[in-house]
Backbone bond lengths (Angstrom), bond angles and torsions (degrees), N, CA, C in turn:
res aa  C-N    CA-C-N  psi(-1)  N-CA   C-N-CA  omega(-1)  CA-C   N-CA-C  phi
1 X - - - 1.448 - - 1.523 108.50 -
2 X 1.187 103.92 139.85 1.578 104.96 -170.42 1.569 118.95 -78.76
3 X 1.306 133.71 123.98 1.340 126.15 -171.07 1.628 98.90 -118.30
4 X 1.370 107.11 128.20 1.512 125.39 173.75 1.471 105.03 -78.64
5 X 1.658 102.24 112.81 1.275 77.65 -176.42 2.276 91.45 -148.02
6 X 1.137 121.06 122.28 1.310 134.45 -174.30 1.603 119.34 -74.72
7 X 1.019 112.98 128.23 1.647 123.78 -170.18 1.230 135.97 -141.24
8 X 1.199 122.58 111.17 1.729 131.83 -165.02 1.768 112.56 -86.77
9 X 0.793 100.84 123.63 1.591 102.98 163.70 1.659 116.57 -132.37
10 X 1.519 125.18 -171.71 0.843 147.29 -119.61 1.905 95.60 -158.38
11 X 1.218 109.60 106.17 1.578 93.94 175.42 1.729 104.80 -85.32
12 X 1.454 84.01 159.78 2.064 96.50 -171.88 1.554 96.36 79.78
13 X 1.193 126.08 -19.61 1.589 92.42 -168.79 1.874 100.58 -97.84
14 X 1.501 119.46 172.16 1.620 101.91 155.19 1.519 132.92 -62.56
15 X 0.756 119.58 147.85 1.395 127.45 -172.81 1.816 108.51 -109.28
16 X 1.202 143.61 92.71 1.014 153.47 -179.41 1.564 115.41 -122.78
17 X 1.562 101.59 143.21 1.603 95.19 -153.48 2.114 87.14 175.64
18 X 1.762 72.95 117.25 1.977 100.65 177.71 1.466 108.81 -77.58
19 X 1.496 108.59 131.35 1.684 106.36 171.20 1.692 100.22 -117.23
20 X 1.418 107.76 134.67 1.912 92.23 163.00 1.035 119.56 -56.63
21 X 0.872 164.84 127.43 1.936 152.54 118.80 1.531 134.87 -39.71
22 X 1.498 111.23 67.92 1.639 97.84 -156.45 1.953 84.43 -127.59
23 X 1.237 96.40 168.50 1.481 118.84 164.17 1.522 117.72 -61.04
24 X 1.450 117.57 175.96 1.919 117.14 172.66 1.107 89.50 -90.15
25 X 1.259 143.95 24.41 1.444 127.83 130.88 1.613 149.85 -121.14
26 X 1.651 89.67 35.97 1.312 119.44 173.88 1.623 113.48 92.01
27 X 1.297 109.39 -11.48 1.366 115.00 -154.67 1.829 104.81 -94.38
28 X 1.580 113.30 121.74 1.085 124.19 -173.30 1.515 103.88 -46.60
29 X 1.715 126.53 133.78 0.868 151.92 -160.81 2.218 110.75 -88.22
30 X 1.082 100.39 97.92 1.734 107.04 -173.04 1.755 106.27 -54.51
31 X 1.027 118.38 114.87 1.884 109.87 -151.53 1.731 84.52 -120.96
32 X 1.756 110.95 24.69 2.028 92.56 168.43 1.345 98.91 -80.99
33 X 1.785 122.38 138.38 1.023 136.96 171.04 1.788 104.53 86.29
34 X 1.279 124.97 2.46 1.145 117.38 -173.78 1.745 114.64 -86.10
35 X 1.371 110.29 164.88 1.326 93.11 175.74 2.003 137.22 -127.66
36 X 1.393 129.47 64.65 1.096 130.03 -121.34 1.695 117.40 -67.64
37 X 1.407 139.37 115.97 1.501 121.16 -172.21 1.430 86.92 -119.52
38 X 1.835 100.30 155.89 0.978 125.69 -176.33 1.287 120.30 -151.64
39 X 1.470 124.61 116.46 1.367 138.35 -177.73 1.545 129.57 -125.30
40 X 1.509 108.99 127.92 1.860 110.85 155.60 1.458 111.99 -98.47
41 X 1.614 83.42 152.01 1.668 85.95 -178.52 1.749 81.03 -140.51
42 X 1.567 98.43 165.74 1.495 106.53 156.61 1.233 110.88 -71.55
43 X 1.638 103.50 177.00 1.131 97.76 -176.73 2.046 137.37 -97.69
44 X 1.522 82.73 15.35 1.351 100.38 156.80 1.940 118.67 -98.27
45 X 1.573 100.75 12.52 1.557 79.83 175.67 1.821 112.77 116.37
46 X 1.264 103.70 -21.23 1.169 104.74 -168.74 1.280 111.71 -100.31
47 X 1.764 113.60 128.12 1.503 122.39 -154.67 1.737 93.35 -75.44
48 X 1.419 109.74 135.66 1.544 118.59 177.37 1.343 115.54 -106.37
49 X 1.954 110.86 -38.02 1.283 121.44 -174.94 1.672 96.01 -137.81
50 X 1.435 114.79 142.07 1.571 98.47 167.82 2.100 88.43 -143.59
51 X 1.105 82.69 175.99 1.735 109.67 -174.37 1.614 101.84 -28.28
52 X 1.473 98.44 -50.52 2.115 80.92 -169.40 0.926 117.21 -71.14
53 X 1.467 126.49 -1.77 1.824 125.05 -169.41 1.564 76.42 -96.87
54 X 1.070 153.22 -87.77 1.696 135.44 -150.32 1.768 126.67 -88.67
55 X 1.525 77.06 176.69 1.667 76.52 -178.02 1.538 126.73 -91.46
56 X 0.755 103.45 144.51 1.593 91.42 -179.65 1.565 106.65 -145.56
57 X 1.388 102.32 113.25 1.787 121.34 174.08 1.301 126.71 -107.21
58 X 1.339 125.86 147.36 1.541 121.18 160.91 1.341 87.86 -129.73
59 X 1.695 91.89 140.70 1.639 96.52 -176.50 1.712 101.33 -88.93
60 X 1.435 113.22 -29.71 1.794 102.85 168.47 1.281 106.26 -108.16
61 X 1.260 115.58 131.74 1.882 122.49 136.75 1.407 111.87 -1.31
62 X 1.393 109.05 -63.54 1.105 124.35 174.68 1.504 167.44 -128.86
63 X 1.564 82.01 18.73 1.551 118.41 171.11 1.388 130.71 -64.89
64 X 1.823 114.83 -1.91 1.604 129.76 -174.11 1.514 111.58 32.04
65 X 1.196 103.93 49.76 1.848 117.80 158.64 1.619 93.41 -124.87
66 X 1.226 98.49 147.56 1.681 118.85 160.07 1.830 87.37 -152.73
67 X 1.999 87.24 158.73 1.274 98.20 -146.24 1.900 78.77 -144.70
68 X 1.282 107.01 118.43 1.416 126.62 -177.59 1.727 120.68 -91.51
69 X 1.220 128.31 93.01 1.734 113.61 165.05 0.832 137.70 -138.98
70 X 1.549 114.93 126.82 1.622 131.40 -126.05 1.873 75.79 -103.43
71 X 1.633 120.54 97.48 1.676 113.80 154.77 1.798 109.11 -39.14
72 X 1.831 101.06 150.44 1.594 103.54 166.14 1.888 108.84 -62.30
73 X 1.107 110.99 -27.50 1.350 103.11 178.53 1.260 115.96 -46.78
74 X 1.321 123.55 -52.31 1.696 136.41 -145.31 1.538 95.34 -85.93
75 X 1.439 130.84 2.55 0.999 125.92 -163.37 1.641 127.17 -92.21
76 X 1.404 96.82 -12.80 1.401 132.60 -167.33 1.489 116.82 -45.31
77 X 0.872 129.91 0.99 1.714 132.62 -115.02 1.808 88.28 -158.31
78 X 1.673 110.04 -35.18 1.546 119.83 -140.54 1.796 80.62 -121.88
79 X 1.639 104.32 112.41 1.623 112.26 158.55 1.122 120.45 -95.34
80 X 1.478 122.40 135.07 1.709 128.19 169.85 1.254 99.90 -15.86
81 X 1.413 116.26 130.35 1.678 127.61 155.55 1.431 111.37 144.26
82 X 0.850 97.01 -150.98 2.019 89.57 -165.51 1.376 86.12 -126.68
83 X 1.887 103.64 141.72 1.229 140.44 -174.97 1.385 117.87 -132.92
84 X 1.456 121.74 176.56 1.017 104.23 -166.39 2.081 85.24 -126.27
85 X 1.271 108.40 169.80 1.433 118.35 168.49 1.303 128.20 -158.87
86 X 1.559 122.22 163.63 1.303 123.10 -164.10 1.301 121.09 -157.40
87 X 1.322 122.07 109.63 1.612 133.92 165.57 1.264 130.05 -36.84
88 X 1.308 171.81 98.63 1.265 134.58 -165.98 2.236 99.16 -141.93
89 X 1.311 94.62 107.18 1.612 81.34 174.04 1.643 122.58 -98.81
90 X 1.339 130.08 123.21 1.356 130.00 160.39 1.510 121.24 -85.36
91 X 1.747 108.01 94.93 0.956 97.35 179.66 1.772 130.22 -97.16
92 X 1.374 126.23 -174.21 1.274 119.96 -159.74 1.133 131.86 -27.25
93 X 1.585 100.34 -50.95 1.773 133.57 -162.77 1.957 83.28 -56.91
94 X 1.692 116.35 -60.51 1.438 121.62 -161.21 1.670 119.35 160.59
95 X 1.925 80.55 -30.09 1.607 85.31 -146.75 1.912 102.40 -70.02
96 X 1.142 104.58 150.85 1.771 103.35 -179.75 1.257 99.82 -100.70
97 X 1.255 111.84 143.73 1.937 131.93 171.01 1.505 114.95 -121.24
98 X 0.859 125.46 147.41 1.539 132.58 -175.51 1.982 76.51 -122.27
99 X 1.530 97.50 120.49 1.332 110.59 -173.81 1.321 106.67 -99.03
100 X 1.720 114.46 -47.20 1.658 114.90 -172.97 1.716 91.34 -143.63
101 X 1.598 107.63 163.08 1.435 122.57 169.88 1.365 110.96 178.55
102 X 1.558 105.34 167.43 1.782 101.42 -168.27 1.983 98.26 152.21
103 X 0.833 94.21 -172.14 1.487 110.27 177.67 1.439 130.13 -73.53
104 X 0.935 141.67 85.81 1.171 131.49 171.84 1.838 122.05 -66.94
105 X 1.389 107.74 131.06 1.225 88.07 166.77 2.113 126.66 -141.79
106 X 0.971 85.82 137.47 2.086 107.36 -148.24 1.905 80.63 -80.63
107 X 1.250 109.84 127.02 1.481 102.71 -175.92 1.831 91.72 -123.56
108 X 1.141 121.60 135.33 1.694 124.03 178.97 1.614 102.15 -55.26
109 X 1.298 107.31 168.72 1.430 125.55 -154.44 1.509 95.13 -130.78
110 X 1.203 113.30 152.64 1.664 119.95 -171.03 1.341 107.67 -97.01
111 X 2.068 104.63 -8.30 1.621 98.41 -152.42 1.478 70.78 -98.66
């Protein structure tokens, strides 16, 4: 089930950030064989960060946490300002879920 959910970061720094993973009925989502992608885009559309620039872990199979982190490298692409982003898991069975999404927002760095 998709949770709207808004997030500030910091360019140059890591960006790490927990999503639940559960079903529309609350129930943590079994992710063996599943497959998790994750993308920013501006907010006209244009991909800034997608799945191969970060990491993305669940420490259980089946614990319905996944755990997102965007390296300062991958960031290159992504200018201060607010963006938009999106979770999306395909798991074994097929079926696709849009798990989390919302705003991201990339704030300039002093360093």
């Amino acid at each position: 089930m998709a949770e709207e959910t808004n997030v500030e970061f910091t360019l140059g720094e890591h960006w790490p950030f927990e999503v639940d993973l559960n079903d529309a009925d609350g129930e943590n989502l079994d992710l063996t064989g599943a497959t998790i992608t994750f993308r920013v885009t501006s907010r006209r559309g244009t991909v800034l960060i997608d799945t191969a620039d970060v990491t993305i872990s669940t420490p259980e199979p089946t614990g319905g946490t996944g755990i997102v982190t965007v390296p300062p490298d991958a960031q290159g692409e992504c200018p201060a300002g607010v963006h938009d982003y999106e979770l999306r898991v395909t798991l074994g069975t097929g079926i696709v879920t849009t798990q989390a999404h919302g705003s991201l927002t990339a704030h300039p760095s002093l360093f």
